[in-house]
Backbone as CSV, one residue per row, in Angstrom:
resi,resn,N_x,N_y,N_z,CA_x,CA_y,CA_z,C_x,C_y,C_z
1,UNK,-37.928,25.939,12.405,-36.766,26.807,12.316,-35.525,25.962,12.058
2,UNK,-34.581,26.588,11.409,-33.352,25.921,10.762,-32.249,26.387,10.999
3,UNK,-31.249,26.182,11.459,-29.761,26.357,11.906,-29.013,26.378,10.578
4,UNK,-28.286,27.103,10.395,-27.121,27.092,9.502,-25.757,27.016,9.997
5,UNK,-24.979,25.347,9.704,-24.092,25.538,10.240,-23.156,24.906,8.943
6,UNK,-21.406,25.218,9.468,-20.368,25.096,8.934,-19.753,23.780,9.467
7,UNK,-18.846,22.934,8.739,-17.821,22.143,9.063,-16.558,22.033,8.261
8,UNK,-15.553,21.168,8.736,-14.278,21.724,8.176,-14.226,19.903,7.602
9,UNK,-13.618,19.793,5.973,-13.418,18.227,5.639,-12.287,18.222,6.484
10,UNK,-12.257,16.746,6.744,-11.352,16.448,7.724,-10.118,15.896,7.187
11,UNK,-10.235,16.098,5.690,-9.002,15.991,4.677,-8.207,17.045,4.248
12,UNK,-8.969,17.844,3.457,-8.548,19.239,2.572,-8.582,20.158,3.771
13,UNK,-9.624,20.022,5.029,-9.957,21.313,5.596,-10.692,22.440,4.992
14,UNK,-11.251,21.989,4.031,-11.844,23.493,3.200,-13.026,23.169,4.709
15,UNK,-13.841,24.027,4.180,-15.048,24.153,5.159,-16.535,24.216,4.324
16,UNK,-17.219,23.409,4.649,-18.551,23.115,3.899,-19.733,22.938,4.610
17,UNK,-21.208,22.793,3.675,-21.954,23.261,4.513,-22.346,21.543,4.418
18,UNK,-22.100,20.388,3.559,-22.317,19.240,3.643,-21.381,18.887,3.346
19,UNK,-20.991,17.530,4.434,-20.220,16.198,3.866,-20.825,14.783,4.438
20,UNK,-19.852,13.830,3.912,-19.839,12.550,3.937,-19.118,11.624,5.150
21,UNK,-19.621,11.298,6.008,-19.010,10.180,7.486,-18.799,8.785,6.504
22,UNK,-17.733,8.655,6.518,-17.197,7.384,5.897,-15.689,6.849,6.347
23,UNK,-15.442,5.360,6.930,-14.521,4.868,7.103,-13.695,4.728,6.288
24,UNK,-12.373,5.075,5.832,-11.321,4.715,4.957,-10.327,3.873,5.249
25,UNK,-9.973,3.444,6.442,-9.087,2.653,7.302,-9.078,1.494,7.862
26,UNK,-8.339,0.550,7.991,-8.618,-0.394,8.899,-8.952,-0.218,10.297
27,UNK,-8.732,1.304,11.101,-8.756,1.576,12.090,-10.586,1.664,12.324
28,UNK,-11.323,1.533,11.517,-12.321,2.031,11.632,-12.725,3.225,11.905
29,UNK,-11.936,3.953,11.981,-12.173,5.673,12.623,-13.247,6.307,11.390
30,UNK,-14.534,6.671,11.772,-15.420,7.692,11.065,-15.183,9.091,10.935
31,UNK,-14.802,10.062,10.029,-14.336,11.113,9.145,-15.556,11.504,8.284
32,UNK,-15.415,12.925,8.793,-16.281,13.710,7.861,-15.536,14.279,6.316
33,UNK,-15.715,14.097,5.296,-15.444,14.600,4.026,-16.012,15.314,3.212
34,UNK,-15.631,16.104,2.265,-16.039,16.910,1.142,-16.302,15.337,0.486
35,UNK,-17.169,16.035,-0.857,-17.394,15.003,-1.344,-16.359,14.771,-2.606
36,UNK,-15.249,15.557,-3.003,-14.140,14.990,-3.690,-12.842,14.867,-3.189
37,UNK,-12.852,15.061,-1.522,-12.204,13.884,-0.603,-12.812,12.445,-0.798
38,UNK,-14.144,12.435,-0.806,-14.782,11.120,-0.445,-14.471,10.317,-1.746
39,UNK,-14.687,10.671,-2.855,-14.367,10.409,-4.118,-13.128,9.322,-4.450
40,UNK,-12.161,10.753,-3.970,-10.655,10.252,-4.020,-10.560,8.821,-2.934
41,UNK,-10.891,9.102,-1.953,-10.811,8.169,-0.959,-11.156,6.807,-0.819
42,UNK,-12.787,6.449,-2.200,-13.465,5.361,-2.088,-13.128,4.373,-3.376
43,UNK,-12.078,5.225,-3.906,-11.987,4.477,-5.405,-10.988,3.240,-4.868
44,UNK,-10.818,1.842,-5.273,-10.113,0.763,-5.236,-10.133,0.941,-3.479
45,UNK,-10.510,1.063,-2.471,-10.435,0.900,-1.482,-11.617,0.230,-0.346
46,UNK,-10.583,-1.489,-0.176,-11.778,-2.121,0.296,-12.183,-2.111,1.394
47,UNK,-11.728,-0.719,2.314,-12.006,-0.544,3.582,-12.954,0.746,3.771
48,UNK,-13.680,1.373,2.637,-14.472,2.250,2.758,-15.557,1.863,2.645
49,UNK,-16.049,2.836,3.799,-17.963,2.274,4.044,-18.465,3.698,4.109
50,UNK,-19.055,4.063,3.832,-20.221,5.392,3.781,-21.009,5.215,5.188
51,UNK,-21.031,6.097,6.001,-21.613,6.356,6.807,-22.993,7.546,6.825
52,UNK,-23.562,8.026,5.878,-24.474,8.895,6.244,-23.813,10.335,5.321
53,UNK,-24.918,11.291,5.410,-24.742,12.669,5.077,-24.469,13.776,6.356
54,UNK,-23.708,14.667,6.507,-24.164,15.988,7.321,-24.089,16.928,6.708
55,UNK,-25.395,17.581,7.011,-25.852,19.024,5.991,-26.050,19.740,7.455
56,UNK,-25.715,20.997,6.309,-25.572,21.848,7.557,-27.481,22.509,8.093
57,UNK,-28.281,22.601,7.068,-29.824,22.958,7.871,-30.096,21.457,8.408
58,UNK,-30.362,21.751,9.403,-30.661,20.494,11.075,-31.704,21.035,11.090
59,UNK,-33.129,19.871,10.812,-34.550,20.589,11.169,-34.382,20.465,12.774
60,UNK,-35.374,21.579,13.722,-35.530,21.608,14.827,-36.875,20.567,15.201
């Protein structure tokens, strides 16, 4: 069985059913993104690291 869930990018705020955990900062702080937040975010920037996917079906 499969859950359907929502999240909000932690940029635009739209709300999606997948994004991207990736550092953009020197702070190291991990952020969930759309993926043309993530886009915008990873171009010339040598402090971005990709952290993983979250989709919203979570097998049980």
């Amino acid at each position: 069985m499969t859950r359907q869930r929502e999240k909000n990018c932690d940029r635009c705020q739209a709300i999606f059913s997948c994004l991207f955990r990736v550092q953009h900062d020197a702070s190291k702080q991990w952020i969930f993104v759309c993926q043309k937040c993530g886009n915008r975010l990873s171009e010339n920037n040598t402090h971005y690291c990709y952290g993983g996917t979250w989709k919203s079906k979570k097998r049980s």
